[in-house]
Residue frames as a rotation matrix with the C-alpha (Angstrom) as fourth column:
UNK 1
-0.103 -0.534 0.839 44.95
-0.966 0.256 0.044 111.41
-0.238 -0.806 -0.542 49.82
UNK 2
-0.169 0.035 -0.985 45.72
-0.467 0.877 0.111 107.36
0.868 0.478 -0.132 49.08
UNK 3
-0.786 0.314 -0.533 44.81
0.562 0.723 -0.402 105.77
0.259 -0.616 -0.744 52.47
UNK 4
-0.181 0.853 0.489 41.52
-0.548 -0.500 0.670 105.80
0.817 -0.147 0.558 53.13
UNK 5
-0.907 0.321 -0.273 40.79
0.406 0.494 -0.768 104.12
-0.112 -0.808 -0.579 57.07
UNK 6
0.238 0.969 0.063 36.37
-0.530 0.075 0.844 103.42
0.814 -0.234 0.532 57.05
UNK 7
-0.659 -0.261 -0.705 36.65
0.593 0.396 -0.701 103.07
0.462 -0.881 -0.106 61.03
UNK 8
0.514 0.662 0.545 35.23
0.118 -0.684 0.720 104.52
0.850 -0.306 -0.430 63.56
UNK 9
-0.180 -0.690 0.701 37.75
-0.484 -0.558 -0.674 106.67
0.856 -0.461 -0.234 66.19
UNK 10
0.482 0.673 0.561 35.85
-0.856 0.227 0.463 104.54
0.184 -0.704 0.686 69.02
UNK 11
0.719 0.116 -0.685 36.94
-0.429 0.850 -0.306 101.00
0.546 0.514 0.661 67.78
UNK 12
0.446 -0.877 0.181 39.42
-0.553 -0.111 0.826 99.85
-0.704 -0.468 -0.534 69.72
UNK 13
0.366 -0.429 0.826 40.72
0.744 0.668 0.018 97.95
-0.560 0.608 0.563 66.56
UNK 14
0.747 0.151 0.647 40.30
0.647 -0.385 -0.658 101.17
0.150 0.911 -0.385 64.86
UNK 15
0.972 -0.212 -0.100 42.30
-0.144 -0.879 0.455 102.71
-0.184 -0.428 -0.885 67.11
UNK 16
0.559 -0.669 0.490 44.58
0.457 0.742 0.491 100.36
-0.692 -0.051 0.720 67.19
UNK 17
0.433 0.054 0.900 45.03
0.898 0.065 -0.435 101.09
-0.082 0.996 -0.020 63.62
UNK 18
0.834 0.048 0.549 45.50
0.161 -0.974 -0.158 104.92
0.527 0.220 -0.821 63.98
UNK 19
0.634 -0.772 0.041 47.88
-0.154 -0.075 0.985 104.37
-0.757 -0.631 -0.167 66.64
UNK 20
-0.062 -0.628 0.776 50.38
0.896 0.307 0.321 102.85
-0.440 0.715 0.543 63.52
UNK 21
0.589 0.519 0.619 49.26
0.763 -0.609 -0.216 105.56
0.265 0.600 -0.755 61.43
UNK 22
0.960 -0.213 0.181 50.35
-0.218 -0.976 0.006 108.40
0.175 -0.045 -0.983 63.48
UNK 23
0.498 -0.814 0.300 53.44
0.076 0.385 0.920 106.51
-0.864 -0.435 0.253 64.66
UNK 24
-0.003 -0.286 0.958 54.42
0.963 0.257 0.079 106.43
-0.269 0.923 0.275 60.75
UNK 25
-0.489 -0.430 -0.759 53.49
0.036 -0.879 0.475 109.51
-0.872 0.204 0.445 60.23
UNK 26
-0.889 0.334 0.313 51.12
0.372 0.126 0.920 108.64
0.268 0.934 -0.236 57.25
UNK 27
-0.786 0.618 -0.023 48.36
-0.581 -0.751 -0.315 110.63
-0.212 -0.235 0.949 56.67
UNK 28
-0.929 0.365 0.055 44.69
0.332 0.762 0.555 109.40
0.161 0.534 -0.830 55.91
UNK 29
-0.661 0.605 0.443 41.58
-0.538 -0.794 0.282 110.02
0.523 -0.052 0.851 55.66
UNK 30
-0.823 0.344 0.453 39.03
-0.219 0.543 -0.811 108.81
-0.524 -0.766 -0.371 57.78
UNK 31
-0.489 0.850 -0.196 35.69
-0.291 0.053 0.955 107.24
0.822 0.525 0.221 56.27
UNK 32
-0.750 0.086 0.655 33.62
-0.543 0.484 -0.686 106.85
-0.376 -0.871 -0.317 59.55
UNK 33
-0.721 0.541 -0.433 31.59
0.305 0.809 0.502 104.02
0.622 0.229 -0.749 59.97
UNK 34
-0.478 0.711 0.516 28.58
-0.869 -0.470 -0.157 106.05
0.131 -0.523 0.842 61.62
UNK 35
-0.841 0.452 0.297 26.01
0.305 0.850 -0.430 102.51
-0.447 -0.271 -0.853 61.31
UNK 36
0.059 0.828 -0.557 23.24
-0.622 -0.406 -0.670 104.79
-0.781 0.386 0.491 58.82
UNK 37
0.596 0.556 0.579 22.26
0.044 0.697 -0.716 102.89
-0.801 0.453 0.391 56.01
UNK 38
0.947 -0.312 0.074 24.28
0.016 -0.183 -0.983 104.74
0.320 0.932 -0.168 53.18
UNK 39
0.295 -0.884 0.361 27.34
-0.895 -0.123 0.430 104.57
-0.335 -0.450 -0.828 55.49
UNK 40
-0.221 -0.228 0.948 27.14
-0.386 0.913 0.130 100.73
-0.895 -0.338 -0.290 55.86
UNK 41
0.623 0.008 -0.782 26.61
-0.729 -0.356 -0.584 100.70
-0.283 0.934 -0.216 51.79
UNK 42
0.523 -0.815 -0.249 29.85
-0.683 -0.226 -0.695 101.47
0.510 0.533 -0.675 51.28
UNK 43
-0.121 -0.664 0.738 31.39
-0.970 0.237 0.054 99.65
-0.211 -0.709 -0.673 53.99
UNK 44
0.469 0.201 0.860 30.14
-0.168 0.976 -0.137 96.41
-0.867 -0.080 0.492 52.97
UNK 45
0.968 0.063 -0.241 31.31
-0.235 -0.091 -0.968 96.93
-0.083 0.994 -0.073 49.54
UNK 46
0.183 -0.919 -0.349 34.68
-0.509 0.215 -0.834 96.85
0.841 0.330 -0.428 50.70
UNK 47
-0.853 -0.284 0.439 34.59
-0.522 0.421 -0.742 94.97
0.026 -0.861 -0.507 53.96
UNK 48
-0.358 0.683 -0.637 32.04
-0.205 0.608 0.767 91.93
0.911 0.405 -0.078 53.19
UNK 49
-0.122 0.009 -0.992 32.57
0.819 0.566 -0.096 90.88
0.561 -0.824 -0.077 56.89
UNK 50
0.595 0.569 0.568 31.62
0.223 -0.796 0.563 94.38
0.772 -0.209 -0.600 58.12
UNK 51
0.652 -0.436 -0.620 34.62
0.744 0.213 0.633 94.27
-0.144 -0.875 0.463 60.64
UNK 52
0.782 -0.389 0.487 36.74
-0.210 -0.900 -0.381 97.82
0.587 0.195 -0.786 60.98
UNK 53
0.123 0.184 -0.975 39.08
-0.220 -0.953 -0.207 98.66
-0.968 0.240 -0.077 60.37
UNK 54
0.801 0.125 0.586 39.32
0.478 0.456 -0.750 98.73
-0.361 0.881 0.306 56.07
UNK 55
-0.098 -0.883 -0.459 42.16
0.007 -0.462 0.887 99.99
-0.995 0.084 0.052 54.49
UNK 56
0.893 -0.155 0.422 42.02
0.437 0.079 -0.896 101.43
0.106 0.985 0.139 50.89
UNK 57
-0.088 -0.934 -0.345 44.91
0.449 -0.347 0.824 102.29
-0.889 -0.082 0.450 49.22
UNK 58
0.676 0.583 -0.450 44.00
-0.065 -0.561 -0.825 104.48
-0.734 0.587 -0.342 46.44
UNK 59
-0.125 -0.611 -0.781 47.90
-0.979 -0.050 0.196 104.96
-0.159 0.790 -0.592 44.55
UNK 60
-0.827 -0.532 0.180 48.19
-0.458 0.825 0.330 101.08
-0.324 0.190 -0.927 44.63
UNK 61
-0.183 0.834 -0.521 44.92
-0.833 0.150 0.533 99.95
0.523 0.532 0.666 44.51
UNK 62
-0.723 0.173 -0.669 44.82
0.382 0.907 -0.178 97.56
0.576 -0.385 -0.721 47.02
UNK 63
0.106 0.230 0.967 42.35
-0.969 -0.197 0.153 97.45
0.225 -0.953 0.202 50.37
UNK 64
-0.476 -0.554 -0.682 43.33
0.328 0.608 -0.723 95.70
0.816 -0.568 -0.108 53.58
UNK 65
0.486 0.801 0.351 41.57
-0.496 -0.078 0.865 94.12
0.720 -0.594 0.359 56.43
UNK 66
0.948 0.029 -0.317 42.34
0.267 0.471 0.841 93.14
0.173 -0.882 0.439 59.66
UNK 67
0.935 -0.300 0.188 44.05
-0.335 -0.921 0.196 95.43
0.115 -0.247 -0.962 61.85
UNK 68
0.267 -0.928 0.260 47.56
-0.117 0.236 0.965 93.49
-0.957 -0.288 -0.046 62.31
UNK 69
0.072 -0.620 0.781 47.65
0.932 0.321 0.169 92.57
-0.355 0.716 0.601 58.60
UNK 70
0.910 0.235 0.341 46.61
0.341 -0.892 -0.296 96.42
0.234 0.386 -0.892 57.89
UNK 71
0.750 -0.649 -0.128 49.77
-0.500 -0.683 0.533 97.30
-0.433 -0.336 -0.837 59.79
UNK 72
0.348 -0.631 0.693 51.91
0.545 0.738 0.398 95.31
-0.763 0.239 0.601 58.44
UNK 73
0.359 0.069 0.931 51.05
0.900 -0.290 -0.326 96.82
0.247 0.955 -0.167 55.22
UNK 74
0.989 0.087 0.123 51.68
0.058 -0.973 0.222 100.33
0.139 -0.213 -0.967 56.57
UNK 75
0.360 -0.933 -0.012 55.18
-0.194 -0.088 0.977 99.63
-0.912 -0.350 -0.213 57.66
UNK 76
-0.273 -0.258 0.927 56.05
0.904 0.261 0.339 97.83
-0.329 0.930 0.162 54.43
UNK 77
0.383 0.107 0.918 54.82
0.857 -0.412 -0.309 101.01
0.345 0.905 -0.250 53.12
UNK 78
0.962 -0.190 -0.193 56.51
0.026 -0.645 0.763 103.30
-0.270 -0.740 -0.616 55.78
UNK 79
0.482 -0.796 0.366 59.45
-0.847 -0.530 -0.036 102.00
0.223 -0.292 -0.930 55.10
UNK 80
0.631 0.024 -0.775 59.35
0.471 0.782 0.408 98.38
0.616 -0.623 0.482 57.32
UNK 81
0.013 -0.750 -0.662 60.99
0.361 0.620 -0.696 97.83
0.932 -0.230 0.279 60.02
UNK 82
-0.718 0.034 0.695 59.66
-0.417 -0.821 -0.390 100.25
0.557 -0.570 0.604 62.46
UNK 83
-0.021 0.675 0.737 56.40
-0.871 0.350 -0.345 98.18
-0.491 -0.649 0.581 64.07
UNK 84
0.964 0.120 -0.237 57.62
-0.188 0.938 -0.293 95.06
0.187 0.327 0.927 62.35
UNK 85
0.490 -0.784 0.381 60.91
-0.477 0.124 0.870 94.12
-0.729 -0.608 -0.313 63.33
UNK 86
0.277 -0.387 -0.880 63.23
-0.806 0.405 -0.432 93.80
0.523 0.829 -0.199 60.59
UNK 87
-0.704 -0.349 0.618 65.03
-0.634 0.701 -0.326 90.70
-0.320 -0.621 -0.715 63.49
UNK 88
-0.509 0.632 -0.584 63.28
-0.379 0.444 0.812 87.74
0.773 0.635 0.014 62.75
UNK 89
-0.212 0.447 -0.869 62.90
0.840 0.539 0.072 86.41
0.500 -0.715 -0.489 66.50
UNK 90
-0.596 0.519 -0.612 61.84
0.226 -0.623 -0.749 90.04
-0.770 -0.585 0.254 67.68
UNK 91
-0.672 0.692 -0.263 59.15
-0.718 -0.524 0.458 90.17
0.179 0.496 0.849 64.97
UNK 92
-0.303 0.636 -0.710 57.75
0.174 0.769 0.615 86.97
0.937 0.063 -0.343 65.99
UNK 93
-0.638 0.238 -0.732 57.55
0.658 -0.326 -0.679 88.02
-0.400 -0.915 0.051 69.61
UNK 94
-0.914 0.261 -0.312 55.59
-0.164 -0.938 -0.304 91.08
-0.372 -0.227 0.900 68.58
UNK 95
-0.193 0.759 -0.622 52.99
-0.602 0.409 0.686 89.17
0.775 0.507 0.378 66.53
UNK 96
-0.313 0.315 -0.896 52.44
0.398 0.900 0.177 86.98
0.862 -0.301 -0.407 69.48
UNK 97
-0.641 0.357 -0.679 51.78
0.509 -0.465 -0.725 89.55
-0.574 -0.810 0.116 71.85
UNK 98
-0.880 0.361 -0.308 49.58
-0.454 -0.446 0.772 90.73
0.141 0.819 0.556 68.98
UNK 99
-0.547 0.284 -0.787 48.00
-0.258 0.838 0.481 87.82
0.796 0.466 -0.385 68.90
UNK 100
-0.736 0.127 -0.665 47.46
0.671 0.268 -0.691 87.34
0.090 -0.955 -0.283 72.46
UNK 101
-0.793 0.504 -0.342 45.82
-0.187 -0.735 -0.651 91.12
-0.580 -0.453 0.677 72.92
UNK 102
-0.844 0.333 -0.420 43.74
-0.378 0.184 0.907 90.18
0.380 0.925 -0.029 69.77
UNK 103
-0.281 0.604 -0.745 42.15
0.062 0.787 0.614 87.12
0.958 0.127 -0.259 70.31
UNK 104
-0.331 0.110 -0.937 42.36
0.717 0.675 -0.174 87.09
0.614 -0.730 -0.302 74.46
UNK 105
-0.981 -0.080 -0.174 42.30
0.127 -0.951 -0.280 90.93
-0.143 -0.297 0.944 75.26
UNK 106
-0.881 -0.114 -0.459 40.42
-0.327 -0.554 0.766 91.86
-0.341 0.825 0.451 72.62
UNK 107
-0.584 0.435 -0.685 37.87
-0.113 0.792 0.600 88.84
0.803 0.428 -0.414 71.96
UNK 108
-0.670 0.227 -0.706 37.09
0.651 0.637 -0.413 88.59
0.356 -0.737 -0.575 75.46
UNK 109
-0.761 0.040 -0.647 36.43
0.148 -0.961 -0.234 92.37
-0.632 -0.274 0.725 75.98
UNK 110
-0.688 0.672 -0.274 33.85
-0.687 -0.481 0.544 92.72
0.234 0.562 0.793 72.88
UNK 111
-0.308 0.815 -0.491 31.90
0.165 0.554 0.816 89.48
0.937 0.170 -0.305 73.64
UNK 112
-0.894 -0.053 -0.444 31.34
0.434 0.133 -0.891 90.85
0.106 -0.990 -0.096 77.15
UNK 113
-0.686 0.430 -0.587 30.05
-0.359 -0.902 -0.242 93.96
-0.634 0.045 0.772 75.82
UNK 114
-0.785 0.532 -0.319 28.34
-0.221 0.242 0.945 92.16
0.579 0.812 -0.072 73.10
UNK 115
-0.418 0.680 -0.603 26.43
0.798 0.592 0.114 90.41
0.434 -0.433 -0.790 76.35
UNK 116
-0.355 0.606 -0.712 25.80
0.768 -0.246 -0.592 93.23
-0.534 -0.756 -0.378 78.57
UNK 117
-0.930 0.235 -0.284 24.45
-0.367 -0.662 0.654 95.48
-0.034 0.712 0.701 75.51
UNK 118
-0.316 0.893 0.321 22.17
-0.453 0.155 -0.878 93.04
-0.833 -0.423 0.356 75.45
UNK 119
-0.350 0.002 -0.937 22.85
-0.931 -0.113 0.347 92.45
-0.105 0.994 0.041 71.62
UNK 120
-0.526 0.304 -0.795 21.68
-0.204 0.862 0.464 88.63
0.826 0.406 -0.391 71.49
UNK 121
0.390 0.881 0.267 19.02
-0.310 -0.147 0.939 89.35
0.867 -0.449 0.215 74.52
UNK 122
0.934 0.193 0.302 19.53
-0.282 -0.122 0.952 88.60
0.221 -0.974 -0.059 78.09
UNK 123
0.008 -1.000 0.030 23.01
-0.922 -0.019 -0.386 88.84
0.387 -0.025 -0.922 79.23
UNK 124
0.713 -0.090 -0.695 24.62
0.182 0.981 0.060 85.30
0.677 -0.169 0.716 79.71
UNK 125
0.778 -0.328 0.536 26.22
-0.626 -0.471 0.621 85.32
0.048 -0.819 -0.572 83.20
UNK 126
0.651 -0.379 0.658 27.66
0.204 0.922 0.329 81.98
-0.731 -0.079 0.677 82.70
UNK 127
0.688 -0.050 0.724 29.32
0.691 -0.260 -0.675 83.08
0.222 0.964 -0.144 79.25
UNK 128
0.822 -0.161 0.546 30.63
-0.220 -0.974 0.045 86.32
0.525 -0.157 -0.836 80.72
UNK 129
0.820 -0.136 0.556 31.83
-0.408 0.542 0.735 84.92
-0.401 -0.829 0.390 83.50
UNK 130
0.705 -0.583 0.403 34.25
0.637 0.771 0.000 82.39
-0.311 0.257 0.915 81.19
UNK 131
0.439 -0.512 0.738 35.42
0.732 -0.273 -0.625 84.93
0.521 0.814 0.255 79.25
UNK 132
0.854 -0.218 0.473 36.18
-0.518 -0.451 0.727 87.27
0.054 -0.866 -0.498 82.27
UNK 133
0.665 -0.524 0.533 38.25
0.245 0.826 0.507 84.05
-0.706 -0.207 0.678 83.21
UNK 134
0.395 -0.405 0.825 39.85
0.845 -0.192 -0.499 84.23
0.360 0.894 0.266 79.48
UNK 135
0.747 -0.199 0.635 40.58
-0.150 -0.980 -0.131 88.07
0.648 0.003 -0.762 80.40
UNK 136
0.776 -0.413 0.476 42.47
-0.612 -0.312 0.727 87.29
-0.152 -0.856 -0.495 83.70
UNK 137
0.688 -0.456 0.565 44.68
0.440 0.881 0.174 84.58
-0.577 0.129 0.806 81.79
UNK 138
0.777 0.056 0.627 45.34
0.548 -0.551 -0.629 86.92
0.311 0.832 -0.459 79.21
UNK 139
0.772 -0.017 0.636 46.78
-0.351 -0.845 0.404 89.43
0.530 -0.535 -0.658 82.08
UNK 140
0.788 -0.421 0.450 48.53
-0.267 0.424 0.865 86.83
-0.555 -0.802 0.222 83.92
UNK 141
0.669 -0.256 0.697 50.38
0.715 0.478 -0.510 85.82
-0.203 0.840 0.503 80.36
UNK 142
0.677 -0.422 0.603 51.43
0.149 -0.724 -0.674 89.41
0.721 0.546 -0.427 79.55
UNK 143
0.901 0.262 0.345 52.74
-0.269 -0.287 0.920 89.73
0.340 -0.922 -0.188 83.19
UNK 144
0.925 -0.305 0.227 54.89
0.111 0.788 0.606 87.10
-0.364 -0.535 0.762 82.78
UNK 145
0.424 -0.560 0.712 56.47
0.768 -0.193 -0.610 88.18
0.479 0.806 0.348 79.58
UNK 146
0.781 0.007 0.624 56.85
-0.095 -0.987 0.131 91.24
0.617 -0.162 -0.770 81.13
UNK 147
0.997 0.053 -0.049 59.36
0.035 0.244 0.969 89.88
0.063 -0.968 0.241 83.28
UNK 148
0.357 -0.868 0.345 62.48
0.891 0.206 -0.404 89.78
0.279 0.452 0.847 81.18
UNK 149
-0.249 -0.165 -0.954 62.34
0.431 -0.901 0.043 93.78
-0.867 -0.401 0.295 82.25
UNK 150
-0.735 -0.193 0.650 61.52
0.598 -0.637 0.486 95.22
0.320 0.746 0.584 78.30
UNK 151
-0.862 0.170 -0.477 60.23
0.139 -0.826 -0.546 98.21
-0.487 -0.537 0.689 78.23
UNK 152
-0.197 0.886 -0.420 57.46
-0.969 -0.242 -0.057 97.73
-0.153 0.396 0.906 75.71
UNK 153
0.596 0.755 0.274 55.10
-0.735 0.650 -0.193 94.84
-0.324 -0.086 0.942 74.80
UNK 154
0.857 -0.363 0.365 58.11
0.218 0.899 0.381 92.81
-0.466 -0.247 0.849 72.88
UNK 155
0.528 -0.644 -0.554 60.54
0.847 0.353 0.398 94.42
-0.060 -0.679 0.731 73.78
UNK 156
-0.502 -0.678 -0.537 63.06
0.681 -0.693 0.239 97.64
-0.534 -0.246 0.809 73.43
UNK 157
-0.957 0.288 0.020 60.92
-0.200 -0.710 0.675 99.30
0.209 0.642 0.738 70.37
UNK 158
-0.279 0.959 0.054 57.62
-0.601 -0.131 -0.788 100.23
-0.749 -0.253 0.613 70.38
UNK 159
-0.899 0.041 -0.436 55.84
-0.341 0.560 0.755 97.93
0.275 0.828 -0.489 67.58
UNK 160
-0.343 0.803 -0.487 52.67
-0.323 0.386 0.864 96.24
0.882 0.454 0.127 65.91
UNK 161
-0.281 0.223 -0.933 52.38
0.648 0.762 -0.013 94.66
0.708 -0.608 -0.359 69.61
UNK 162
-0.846 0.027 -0.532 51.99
0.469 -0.436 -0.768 97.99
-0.253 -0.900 0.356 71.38
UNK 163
-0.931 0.266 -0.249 49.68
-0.362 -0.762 0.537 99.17
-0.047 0.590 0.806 68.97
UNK 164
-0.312 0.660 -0.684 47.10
0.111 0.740 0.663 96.60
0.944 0.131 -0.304 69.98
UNK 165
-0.510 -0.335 -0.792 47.98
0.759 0.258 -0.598 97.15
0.405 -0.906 0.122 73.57
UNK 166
-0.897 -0.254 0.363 47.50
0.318 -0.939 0.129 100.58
0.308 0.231 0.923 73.55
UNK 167
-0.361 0.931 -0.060 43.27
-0.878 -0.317 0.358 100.45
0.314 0.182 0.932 73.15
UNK 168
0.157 0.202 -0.967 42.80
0.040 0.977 0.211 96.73
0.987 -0.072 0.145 73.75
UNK 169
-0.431 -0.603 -0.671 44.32
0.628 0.334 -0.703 97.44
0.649 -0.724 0.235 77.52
UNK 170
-0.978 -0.206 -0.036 42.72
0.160 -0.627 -0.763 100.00
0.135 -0.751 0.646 78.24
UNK 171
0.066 0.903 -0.425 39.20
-0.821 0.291 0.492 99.33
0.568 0.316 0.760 77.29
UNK 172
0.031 0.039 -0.999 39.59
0.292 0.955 0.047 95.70
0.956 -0.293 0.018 78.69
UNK 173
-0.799 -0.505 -0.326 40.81
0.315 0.110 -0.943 96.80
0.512 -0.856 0.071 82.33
UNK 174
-0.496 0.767 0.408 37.04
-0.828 -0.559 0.046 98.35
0.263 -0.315 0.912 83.06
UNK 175
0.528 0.771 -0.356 35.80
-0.721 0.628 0.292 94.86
0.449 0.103 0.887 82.61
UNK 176
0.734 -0.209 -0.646 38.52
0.657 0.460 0.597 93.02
0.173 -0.863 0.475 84.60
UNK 177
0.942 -0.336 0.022 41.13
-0.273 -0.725 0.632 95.06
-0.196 -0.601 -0.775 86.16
UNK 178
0.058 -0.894 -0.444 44.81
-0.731 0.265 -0.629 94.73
0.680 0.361 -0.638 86.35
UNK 179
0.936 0.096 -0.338 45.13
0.184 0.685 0.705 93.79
0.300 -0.722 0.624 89.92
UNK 180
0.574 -0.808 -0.137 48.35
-0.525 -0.491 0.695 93.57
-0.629 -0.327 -0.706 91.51
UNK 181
0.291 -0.777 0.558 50.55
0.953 0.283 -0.103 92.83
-0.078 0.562 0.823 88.33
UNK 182
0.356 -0.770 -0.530 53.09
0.568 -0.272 0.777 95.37
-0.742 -0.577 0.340 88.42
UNK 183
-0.788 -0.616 -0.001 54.73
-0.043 0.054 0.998 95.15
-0.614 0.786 -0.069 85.03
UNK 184
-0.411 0.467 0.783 51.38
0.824 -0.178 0.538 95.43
0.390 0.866 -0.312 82.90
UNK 185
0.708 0.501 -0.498 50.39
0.661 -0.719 0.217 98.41
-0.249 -0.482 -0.840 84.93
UNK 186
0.113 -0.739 -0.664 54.03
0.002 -0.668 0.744 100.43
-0.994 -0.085 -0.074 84.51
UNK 187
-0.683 -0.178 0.708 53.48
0.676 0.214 0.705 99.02
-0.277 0.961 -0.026 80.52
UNK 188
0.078 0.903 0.423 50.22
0.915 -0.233 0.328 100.17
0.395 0.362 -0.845 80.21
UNK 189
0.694 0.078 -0.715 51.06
0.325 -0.921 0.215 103.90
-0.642 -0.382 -0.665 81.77
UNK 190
-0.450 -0.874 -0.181 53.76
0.183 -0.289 0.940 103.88
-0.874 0.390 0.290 79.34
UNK 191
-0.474 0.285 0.833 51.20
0.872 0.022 0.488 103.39
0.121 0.958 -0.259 76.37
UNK 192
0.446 0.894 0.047 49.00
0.895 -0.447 0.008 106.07
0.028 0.039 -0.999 77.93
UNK 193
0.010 -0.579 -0.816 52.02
-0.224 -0.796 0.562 109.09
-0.975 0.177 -0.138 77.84
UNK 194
-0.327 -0.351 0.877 52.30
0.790 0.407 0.458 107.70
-0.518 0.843 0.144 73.83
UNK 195
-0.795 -0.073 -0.602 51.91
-0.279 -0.837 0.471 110.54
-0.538 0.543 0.645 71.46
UNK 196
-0.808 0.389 -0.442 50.05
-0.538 -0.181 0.823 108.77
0.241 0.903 0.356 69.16
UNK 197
-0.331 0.731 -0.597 47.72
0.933 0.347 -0.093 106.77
0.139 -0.588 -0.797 71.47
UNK 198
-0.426 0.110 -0.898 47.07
0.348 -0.896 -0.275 110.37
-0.835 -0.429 0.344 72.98
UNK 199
-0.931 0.132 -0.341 46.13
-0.365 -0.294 0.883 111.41
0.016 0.947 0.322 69.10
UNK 200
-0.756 0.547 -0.360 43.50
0.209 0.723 0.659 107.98
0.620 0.423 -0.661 68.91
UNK 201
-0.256 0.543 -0.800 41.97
0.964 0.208 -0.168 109.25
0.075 -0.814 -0.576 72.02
UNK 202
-0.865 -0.143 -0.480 42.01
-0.077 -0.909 0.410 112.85
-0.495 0.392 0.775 70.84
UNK 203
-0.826 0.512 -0.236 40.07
-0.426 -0.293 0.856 111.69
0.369 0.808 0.460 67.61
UNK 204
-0.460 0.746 -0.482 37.43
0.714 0.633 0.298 109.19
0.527 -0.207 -0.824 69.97
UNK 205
-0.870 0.385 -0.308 36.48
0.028 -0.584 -0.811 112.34
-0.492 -0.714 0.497 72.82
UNK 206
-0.596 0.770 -0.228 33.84
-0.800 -0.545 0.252 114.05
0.070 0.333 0.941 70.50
UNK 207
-0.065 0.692 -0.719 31.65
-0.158 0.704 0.692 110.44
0.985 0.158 0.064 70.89
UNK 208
0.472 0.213 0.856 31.50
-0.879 0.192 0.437 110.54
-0.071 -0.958 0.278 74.67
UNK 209
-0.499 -0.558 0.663 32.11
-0.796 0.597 -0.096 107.08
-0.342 -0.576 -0.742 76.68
UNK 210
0.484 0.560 -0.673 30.76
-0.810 0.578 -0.102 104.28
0.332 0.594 0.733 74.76
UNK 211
-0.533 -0.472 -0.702 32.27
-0.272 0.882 -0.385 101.70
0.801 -0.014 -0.599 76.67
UNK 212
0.624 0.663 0.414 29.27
-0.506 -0.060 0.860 100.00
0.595 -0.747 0.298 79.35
UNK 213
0.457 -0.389 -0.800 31.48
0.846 0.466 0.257 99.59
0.273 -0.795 0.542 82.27
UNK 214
0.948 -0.167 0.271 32.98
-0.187 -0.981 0.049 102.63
0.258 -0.097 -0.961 84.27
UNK 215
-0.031 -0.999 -0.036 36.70
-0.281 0.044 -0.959 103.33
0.959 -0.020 -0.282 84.66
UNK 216
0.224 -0.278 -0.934 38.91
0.586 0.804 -0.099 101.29
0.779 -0.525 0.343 86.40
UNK 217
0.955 0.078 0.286 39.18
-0.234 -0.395 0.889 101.91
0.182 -0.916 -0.359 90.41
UNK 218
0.866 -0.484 0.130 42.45
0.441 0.859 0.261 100.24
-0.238 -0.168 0.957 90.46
């Protein structure tokens, strides 16, 4: 098999990732990223910055990091045009709602957890607290976009922007909710009926709940 993915079915980047995958239709193998010593080896070897997911290609010889530029690469090798928008102003929309779940979703959601793990010793309330803030901006942003009526993240096709959404939304909403936004709730019920989201969450079950915050009440 030529795509090797060294992730771990948990990630919500990795998922991210797998979501594209199954959406393409491209097979791969998985290299998990357990955290044992001879795992994390290898993983540094090709991922200096230890950040998942990695992408080898084996026929081409390439590997690719970071999970939006990884897809990219996948379409281009799918085919394009399918979670990249061949349009030029609906591929920039989808990278910016990329972008957005990324950095604001995404970013806000792991340094919570990063605090109430405990990973750099007593949780910072103050800290949390901002980024919480960050989270409900984030929400209020997507909300807005949402307003035009499309039916996914930007807009009529599914794409590179739902594929972030997907894990990044639903992970995040334990740690702030939706609330009453409408239009990222009826999005975000649309990602959970996805086939291949349904797959990413398939391959994450066997690891139990690894997220410290309990589903949303909302």
């Amino acid at each position: 098999m030529s795509l090797i993915l060294w992730s771990h079915p948990y990630s919500g980047y990795g998922q991210k990732t797998a979501v594209a995958l199954y959406e393409l239709g491209l097979p791969f193998e998985l290299k998990l990223v357990d955290g044992s010593p001879e795992v994390m080896d290898g993983f540094l070897a090709v991922s200096p910055f230890a950040k998942m997911p990695t992408l080898i290609d084996t026929a081409a010889g390439r590997t690719v990091i970071e999970s939006s530029i990884v897809i990219e690469y996948l379409d281009r090798l799918a085919g394009a045009g399918r979670l990249i928008p061949d349009d030029p102003e609906a591929a920039l929309e989808a990278r910016f709602i990329d972008r957005v779940l990324d950095t604001y979703v995404g970013g806000n959601m792991n340094r919570i957890v990063f605090n109430r793990l405990g990973r750099a010793g007593a949780p910072n309330e103050t800290a949390m607290a901002q980024d919480a803030k960050e989270l409900e901006t984030a929400w209020d942003m997507l909300e807005t976009r949402l307003a035009d009526g499309r039916t996914w993240g930007a807009g009529e096709s599914f794409t590179l922007a739902d594929c972030a959404a997907a894990p990044l939304m639903t992970y995040a909403r334990r740690l702030v909710p939706f609330g009453d936004r409408p239009r990222i709730r009826a999005w975000h019920a649309r990602l959970m009926a996805r086939p291949s989201f349904l797959r990413a969450l398939e391959d994450a079950a066997p690891f139990g709940d690894l997220m410290p915050a309990p589903p949303p009440e909302d």
